[in-house]
C-alpha positions in Angstrom: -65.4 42.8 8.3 -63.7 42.0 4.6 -66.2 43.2 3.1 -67.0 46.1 4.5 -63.3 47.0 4.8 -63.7 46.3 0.8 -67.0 48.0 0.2 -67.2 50.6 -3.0 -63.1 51.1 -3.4 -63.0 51.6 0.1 -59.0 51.0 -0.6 -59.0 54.2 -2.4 -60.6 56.0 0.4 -58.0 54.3 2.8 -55.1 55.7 0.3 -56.5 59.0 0.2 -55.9 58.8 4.0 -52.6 57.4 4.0 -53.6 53.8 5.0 -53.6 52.0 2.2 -51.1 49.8 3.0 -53.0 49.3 6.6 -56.3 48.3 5.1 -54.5 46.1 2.3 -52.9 44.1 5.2 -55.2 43.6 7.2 -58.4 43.4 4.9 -57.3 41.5 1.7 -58.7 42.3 -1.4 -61.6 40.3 -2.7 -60.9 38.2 -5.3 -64.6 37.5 -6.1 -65.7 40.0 -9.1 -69.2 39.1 -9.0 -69.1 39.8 -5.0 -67.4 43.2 -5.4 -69.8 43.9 -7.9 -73.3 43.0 -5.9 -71.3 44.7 -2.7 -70.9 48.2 -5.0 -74.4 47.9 -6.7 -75.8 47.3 -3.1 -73.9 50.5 -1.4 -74.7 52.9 -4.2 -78.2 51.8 -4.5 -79.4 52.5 -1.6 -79.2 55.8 0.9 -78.1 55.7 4.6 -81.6 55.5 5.8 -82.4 52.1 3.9 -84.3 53.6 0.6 -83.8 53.2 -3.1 -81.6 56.0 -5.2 -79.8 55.8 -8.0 -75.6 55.2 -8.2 -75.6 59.0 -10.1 -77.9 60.4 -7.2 -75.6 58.4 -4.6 -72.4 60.0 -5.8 -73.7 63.2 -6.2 -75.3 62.8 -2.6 -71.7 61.8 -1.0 -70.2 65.1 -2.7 -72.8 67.2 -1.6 -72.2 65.6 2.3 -68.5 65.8 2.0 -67.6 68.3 -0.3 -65.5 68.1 -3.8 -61.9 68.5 -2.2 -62.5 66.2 0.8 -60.8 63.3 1.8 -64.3 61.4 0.8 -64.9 63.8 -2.0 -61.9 63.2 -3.5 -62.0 59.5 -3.2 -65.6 59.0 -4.6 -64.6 61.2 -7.8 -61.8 58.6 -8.2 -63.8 55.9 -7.8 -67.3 56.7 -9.3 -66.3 55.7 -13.2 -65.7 51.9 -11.4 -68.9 52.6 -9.4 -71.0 53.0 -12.2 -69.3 50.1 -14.2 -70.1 47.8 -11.6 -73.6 49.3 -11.0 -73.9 48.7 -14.7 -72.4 44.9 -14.8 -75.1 43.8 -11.8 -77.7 46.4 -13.3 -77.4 44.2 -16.8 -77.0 40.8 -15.1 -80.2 41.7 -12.9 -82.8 42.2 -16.0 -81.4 39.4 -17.7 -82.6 36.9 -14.7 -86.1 34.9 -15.6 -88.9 37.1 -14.0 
């Protein structure tokens, strides 16, 4: 449940909401970089239905579901410049593994 709770700044959905303080308490954050990372690049690489997508066709995707000046609109603009830096982190540490 942690990291799901923690999944792709999920806290800043939770404070858009009002439950930050909720979510923080009872999901610590986690303290793993490389796991937040691999746990964003994972989320924002993939669509609902299991297939491969980009993290800019994700976002875009999640704003065209929820609208701009939603609750999950707002969030994900908050969040997408960290989205894309951590898509870009596992992105970079993925092509430099030994094919």
């Amino acid at each position: 449940m942690r990291l799901v709770a923690n999944h792709s700044f999920a806290l800043l959905e939770a404070e858009e909401r009002g439950l930050r303080e909720e979510l923080a308490s009872e999901f610590p954050l986690l303290e793993e970089p490389l796991l937040v990372d691999a746990l964003v690049y994972c989320d924002m690489t993939t669509t609902p239905d299991g297939g491969q997508t980009t993290a800019k066709e994700r976002v875009a995707k999640i704003l065209g579901r929820y609208g701009h000046d939603s609750v999950v609109g707002r969030f994900i603009r908050r969040a997408t410049p960290e989205i894309f830096a951590a898509v870009g982190r596992v992105g970079c540490a993925l092509a430099a593994q030994p094919r």
